[in-house]
C-alpha positions in Angstrom: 92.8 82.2 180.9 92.2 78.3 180.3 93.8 77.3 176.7 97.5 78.1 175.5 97.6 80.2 172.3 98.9 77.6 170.4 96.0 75.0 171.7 93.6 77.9 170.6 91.6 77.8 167.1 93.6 80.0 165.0 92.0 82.4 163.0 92.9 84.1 159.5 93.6 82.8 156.1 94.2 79.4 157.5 90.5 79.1 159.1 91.8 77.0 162.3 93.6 74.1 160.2 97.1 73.8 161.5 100.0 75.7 159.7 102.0 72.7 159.1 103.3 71.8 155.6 102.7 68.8 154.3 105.8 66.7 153.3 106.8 67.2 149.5 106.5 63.7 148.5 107.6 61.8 144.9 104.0 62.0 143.3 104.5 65.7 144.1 108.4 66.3 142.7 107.2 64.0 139.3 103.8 66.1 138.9 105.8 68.9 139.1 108.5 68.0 136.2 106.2 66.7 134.1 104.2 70.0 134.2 107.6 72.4 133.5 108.9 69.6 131.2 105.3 69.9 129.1 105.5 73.4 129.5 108.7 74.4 127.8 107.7 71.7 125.5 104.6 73.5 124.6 106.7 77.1 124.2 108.9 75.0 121.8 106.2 74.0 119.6 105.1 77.4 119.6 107.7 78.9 118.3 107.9 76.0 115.5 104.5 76.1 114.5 104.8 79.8 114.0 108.4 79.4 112.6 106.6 76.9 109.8 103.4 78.7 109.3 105.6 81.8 108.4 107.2 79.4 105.9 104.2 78.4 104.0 103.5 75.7 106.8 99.7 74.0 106.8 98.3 72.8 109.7 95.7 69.5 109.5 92.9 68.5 111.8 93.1 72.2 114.4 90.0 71.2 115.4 91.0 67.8 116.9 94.1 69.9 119.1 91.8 70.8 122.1 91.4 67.0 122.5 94.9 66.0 122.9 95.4 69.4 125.3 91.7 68.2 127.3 93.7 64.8 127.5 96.8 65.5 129.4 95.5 67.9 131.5 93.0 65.6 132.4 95.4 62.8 132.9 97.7 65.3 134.8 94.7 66.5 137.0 93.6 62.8 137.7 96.9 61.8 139.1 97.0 65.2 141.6 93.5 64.6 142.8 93.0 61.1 142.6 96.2 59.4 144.2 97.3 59.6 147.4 100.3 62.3 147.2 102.1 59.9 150.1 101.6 56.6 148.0 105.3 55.2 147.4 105.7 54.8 143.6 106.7 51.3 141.6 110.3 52.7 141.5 110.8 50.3 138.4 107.8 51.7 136.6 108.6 55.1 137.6 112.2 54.3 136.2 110.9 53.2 132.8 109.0 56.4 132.4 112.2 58.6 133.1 113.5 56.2 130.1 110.8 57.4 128.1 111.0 61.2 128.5 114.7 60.5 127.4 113.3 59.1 124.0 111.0 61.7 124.1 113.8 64.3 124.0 115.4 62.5 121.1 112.6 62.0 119.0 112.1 66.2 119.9 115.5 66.4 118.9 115.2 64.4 115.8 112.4 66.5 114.7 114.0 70.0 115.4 111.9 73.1 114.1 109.6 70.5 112.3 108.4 69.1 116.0 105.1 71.0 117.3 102.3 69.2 119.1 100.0 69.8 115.9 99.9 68.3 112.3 102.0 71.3 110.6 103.4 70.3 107.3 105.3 72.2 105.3 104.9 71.5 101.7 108.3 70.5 99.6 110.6 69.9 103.0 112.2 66.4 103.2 110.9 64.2 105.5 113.1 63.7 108.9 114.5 60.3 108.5 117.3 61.0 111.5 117.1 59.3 115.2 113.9 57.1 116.1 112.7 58.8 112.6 114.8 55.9 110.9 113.2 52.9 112.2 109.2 54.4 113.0 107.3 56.5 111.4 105.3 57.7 115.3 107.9 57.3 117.2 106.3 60.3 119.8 102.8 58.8 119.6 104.1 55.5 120.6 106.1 56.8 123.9 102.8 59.0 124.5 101.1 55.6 124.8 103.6 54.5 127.0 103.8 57.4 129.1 100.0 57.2 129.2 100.1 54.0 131.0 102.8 53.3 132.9 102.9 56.9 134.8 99.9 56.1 136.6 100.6 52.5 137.4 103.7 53.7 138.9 101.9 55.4 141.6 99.5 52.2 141.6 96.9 54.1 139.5 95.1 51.2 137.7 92.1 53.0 136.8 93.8 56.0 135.7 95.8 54.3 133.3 93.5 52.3 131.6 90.8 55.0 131.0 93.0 57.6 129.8 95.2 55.3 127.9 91.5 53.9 126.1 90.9 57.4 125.1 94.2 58.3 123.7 94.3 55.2 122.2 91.5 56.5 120.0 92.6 59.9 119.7 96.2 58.6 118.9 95.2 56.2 115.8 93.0 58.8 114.2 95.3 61.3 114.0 98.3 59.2 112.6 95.3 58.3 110.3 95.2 61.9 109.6 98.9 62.4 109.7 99.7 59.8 106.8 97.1 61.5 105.2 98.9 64.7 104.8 102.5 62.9 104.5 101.5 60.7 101.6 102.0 62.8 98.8 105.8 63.9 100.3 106.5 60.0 100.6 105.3 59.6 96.6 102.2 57.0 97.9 
């Protein structure tokens, strides 16, 4: 009968590439968190933005949202398809970034209900002057600059880092522009 069956082409869903799993590696297990970590963080800021609409909340600049939402998926997507899931991260970079989701939570924790990844002000509330609140007025924007960078040169992503951390860079500066706009009149400027 010539070949073994397991020397044979196998046929089905597979189309004759071998069965075996590839190894989960750290790239994989760091995509991963980052994606259920950005996802609760996006139900979270769901539920505030409605929570302060319902409240007489206004929201600023909805049309520049998508871009933000285009960017991290498209840094996200970049880092799955572009590195090599076996390529050993920077442990020290990849270190500093678990620092920053850490300040991340506190700055989210700061913020409370008033955190939401849009400009939703609600007109007569005090200004959050608790945590990283005290000492910056962008705290988040300035770890999402971080983030932006130093994830992909953990995983040795030069390229990565710098074009999505150029466009960010742009999208980040005018919407605090847009931001203080809307704050001014609640810090008396």
């Amino acid at each position: 009968m010539g070949a073994r069956a397991d020397e044979r082409a196998r046929t089905g869903i597979h189309g004759g590439v071998s069965g075996a799993r590839q190894p989960v590696t750290v790239l994989h297990w760091t995509l991963g968190l980052i994606l259920l970590q950005r996802a609760a963080e996006l139900v979270w800021a769901r539920r505030n933005t409605i929570r302060l609409r319902e409240l007489g909340g206004v929201e600023a600049d909805a049309e520049g949202y998508p871009y933000f939402v285009l960017l991290h998926a498209g840094w996200l997507g970049s880092l799955a398809l572009f590195v090599p899931a076996a390529t050993p991260p920077v442990w020290p970079l990849l270190g500093l970034f678990a620092l920053l989701q850490l300040a991340r939570f506190w700055v989210i924790s700061s913020l409370g209900h008033y955190w939401t990844t849009r400009i939703v002000t609600l007109p007569g509330a005090p200004l959050v002057r608790t945590g990283p609140l005290r000492w910056f007025r962008h705290p988040n924007y300035m770890l999402v600059i971080a983030e932006i960078a130093v994830l992909p040169l953990a995983f040795g992503a030069v390229a990565i880092a710098a074009s999505f951390s150029a466009v960010n860079l742009v999208l980040i500066i005018r919407r605090i522009r847009i931001e203080e706009s809307v704050l001014a009149p609640r810090r008396g400027l």
